[in-house]
Wavefront OBJ file of the C-alpha trace (Angstrom):
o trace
v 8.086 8.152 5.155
v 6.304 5.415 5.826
v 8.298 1.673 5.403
v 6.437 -1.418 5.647
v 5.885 -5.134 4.246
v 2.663 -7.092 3.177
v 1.744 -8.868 6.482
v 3.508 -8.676 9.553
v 5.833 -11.751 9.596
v 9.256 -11.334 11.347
v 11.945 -14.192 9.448
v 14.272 -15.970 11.610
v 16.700 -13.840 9.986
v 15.445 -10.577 10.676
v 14.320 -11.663 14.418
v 16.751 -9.696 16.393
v 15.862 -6.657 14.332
v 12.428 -6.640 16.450
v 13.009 -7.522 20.289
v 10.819 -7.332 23.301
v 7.867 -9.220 24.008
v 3.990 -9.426 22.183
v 3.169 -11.013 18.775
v 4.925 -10.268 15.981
v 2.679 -7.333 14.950
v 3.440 -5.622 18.319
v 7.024 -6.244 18.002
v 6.952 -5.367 14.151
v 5.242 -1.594 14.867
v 7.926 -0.710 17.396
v 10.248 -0.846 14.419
v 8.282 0.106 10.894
v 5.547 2.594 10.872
v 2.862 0.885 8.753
v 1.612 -2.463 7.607
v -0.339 -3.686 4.432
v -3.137 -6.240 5.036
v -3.556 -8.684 1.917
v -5.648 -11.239 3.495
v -8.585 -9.055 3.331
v -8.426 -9.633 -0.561
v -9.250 -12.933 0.537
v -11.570 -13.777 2.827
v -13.207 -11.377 5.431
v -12.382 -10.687 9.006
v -14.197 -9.781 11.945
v -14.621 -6.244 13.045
v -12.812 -7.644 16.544
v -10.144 -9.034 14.307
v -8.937 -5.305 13.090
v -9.258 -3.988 16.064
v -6.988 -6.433 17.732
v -4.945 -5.410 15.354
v -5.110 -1.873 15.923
v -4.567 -2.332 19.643
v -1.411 -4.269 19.306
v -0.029 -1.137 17.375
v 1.258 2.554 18.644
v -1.024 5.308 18.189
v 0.761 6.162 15.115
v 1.104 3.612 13.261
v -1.168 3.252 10.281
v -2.503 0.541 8.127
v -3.658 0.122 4.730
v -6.036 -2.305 3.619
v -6.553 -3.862 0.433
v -10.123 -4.286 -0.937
v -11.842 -7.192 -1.398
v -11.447 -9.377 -4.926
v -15.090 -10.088 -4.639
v -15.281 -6.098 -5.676
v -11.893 -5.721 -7.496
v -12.053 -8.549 -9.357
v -15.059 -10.505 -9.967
v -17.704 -7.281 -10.190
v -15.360 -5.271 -11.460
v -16.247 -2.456 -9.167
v -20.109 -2.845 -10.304
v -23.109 -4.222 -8.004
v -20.603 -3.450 -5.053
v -23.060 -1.792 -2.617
v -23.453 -4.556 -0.229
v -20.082 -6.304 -0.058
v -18.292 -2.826 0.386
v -20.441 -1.951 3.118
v -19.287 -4.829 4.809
v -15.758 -4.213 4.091
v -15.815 -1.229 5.547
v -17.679 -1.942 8.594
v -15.099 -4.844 9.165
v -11.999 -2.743 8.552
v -13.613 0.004 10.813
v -12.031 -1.706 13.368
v -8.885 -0.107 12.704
v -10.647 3.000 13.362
v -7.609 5.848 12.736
v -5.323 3.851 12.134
v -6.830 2.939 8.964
v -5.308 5.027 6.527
v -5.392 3.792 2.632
v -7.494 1.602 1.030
v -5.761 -0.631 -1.864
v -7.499 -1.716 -5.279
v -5.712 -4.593 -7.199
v -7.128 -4.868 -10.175
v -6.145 -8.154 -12.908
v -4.598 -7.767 -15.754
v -7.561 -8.031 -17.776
v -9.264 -4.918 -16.097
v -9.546 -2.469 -18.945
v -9.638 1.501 -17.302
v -13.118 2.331 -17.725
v -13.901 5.994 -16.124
v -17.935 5.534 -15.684
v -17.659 2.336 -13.704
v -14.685 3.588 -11.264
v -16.248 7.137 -10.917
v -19.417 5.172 -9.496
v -17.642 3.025 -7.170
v -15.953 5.814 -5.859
v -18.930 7.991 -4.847
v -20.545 5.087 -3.252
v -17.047 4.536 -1.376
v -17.340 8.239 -0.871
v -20.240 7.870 1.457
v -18.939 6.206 3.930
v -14.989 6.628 3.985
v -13.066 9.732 3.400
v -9.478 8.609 3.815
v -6.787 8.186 0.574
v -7.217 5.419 -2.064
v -5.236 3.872 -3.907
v -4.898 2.093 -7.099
v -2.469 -0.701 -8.608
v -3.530 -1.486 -12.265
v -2.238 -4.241 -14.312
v -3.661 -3.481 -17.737
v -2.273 -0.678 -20.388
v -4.385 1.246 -20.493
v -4.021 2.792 -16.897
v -1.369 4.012 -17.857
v -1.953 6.494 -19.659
v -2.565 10.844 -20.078
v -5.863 10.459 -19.895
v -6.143 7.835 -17.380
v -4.002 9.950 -14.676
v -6.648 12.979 -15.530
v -9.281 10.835 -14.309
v -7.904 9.545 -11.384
v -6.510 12.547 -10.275
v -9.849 14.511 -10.770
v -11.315 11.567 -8.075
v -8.303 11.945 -6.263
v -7.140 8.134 -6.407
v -3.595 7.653 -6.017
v -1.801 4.527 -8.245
v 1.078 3.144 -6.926
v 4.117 2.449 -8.269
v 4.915 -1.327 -9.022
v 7.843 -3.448 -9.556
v 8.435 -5.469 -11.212
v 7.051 -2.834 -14.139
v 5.313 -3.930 -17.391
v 5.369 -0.623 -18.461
v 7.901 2.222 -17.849
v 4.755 4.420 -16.682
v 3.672 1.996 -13.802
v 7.078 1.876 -11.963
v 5.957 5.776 -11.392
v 3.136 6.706 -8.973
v 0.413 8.346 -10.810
v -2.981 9.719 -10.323
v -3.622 12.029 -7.351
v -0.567 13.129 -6.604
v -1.894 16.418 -4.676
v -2.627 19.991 -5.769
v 0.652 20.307 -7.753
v 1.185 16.860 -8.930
v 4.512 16.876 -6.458
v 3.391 14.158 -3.925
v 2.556 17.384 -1.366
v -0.794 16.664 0.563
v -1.098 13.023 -1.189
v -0.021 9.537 -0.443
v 2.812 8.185 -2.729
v 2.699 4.069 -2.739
v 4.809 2.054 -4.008
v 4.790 -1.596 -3.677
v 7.530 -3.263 -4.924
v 6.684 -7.216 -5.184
v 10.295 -8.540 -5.979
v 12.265 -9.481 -9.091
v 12.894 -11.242 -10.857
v 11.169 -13.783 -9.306
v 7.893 -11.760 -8.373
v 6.909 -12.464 -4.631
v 10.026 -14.320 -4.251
v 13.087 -12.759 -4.947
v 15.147 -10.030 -2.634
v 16.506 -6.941 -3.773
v 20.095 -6.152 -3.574
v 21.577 -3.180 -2.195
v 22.552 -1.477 -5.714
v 18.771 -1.892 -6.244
v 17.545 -0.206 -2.571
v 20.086 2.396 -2.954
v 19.060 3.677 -6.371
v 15.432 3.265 -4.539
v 16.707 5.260 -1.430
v 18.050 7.845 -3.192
v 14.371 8.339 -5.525
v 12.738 8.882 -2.208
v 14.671 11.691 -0.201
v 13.734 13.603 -3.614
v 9.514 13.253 -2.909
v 8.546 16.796 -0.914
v 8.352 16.060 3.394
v 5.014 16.479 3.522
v 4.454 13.843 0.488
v 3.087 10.613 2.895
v 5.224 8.075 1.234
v 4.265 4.559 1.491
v 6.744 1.663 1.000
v 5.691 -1.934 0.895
v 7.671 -4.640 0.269
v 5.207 -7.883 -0.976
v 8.343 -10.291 -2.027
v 7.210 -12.287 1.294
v 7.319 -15.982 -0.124
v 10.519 -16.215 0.765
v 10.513 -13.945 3.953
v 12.437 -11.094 1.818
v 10.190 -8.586 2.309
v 10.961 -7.737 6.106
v 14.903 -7.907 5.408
v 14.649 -5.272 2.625
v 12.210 -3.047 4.488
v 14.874 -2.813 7.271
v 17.663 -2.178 4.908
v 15.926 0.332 3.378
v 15.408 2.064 6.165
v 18.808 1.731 7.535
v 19.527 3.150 3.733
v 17.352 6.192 4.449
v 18.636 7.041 8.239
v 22.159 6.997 6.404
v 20.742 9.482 3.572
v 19.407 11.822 5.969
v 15.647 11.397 4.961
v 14.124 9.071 7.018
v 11.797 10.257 9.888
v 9.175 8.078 12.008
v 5.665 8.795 10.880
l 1 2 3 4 5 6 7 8 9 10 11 12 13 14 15 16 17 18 19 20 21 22 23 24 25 26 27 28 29 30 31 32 33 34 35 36 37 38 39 40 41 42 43 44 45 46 47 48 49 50 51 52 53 54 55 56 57 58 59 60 61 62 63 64 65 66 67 68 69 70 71 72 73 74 75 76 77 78 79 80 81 82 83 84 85 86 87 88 89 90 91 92 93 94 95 96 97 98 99 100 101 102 103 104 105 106 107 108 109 110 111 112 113 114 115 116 117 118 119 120 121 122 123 124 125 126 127 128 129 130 131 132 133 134 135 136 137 138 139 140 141 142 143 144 145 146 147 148 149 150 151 152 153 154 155 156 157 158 159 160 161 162 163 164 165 166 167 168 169 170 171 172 173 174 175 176 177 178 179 180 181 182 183 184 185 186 187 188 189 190 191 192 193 194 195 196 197 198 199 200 201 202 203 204 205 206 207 208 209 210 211 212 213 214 215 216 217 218 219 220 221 222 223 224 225 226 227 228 229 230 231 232 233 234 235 236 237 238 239 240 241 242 243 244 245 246 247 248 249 250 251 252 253
């Protein structure tokens, strides 16, 4: 189980939570086991940037990474040779501790099976670690839509807030069985109902708490909280946790 936030970014609030000395990602990995980097969708970084990263972290800890929007968004996974190369030659950096790689995709990004099948062997070729997916349109979510993914073995991750019943689920590759076993099982959970903004209450992480303890052991569960505008996210990964340690099903990665 892994428990984690968007960024790095320790609140006033939560400070005490993460003592000793370094930067707030070295005192942030002594407590949660994985991190989700964002501004990547943004702008690039510097191979020496990621692994800075990686060597303010413990051996296990483990990153994921979200793709580009130059790829995701505005070539909708097509022409995508040359920026992706450089994407991964950045976030090689991380070196193992790079674990998932995240595609966002807008709203208006209809499922399309030849274009993502494409992108995914030329991904293929030069990074063999788990992928993930979080759609925004209909018609991911879908039978037919989980066949495909699955069959490429893409993970998508479940969202909140939901705009459809189906995408508060994790779908796609879900390993062998379909159970979580062997796969990563995301979930990002952005707040509500103010998305970005808002903190969960406890009703809300213990109904979330008690979901997880039911995914198999060897299911690597990711848990990101992105409701970081108003420095939520790091207070509700902590009592989640707490939440989990109480339930009996909460180990370190």
């Amino acid at each position: 189980m892994r428990l984690g936030t968007a960024g790095w970014a320790i609140s006033r609030e939560a400070s005490d939570a993460f003592p000793g000395e370094g930067q707030h990602l070295a005192r942030y990995a002594r407590v949660l086991q994985c991190a989700e980097i964002n501004s990547s969708f943004q702008r690039s970084h510097r191979t020496q940037v990621y692994e800075r990263w990686a060597a303010q972290t413990p051996p296990e800890f483990r990153f994921s990474v979200k793709v580009p929007r130059s790829i995701t968004h505005d070539a909708r996974l097509r022409r995508a040779r040359r920026p992706l190369e450089r994407f991964l030659a950045e976030a090689s950096g991380l070196h193992h501790r790079l674990a998932v790689l995240l595609l966002q995709f807008p709203p208006s990004f209809v499922f399309e099976a030849a274009p993502l099948r494409s992108f995914l062997r030329l991904l293929r070729e030069s990074y063999t670690g788990a992928v993930v997916c979080e759609p925004r349109n209909a018609s991911w979510f879908t039978p037919q839509a989980d066949s495909v993914l699955a069959a490429l073995r893409v993970s998508r991750a479940a969202a909140d807030p939901a705009r459809w019943p189906e995408a508060a689920r994790p779908g796609g590759w879900l390993g062998p069985a379909g159970d979580g076993r062997g796969a990563v099982v995301y979930f990002r959970w952005h707040g509500a109902p103010r998305t970005y903004w808002s903190r969960y209450d406890m009703a809300w992480l213990q109904d979330r708490a008690h979901e997880l303890v039911q995914w198999p052991s060897d299911a690597d569960c990711w848990c990101i909280f992105d409701n970081t505008a108003s420095n939520a996210a790091i207070s509700n990964a902590l009592e989640l946790q707490a939440l989990l340690q109480n339930f009996g099903g909460y180990r370190s990665a």
